[in-house]
N, C-alpha and C positions, 0 to 999 in steps of 0.2 A: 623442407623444414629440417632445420640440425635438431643434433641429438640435447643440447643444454634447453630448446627451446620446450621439445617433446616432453622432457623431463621435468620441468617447471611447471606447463600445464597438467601432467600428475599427480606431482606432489600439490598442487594446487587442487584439485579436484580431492584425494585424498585429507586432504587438512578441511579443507569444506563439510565434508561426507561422514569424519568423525564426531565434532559435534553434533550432529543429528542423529547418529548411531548410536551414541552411549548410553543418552536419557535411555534411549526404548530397551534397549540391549538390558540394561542394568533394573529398570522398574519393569520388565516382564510381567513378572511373577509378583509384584507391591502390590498390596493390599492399603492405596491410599485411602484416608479419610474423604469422606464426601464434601468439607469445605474448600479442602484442598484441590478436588478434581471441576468443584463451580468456581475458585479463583482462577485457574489455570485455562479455564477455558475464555475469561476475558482477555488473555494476553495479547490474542492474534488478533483481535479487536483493537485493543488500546494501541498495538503497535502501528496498525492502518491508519488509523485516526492522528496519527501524529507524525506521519509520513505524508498523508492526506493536508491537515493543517499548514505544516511549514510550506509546502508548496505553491497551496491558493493563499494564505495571507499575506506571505512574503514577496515581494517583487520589486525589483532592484535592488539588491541588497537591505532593505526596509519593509517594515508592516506596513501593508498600504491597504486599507477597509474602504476606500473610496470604489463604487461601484463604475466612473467614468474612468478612471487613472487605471487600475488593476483589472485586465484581461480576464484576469482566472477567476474573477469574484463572479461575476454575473452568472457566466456559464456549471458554476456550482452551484449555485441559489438554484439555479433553471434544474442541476439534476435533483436535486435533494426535491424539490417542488412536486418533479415528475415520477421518485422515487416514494415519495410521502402519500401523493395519489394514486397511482396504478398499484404499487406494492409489487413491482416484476423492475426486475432485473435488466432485463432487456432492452425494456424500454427507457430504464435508465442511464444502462448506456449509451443507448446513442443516442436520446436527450443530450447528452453529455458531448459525445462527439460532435454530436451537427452545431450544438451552442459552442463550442471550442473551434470548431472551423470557420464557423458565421467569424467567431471575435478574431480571429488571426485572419481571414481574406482581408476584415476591415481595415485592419492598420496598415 
């Protein structure tokens, strides 16, 4: 590995590491408001959910809601079902995985 390569990946790691370090570093010691600490805690929520979305509605460069054409539809219906009933985790996921490998052997 050269040294511009080595150096890149620090500064990389570095520049990543700061944003994450300031909030905490800097609101240590805040004494936030309580709607402000139940807003904030939907964030990592809403950010999933819309990382989650684009991926299963999207396919081929287009929304595709058709359960035969779109891969990814069915086998999320199948975790959300599995995750809706059990309430575990677990079994969510590999609902999820075995329904994602069933529809990709298929094709």
């Amino acid at each position: 590995m050269n040294r511009s390569l080595l150096l890149l990946i620090i500064f990389a790691a570095v520049v990543t590491y700061i944003p994450r370090f300031l909030p905490i570093y800097l609101l240590r010691n805040a004494n936030l408001p309580m709607w402000f600490r139940k807003w904030m805690g939907y964030i990592p929520i809403s950010i999933f959910a819309a990382l989650i979305a684009t991926d299963v509605f999207f396919y081929e460069d287009a929304v595709e809601l058709n359960v035969l054409t779109n891969p990814k539809l069915l086998p999320s219906l199948i975790t959300i079902l599995v995750a809706y009933k059990t309430k575990n985790m677990i079994y969510s996921i590999l609902a999820g995985v075995v329904a994602i490998s069933i529809m990709v052997w298929m094709q």
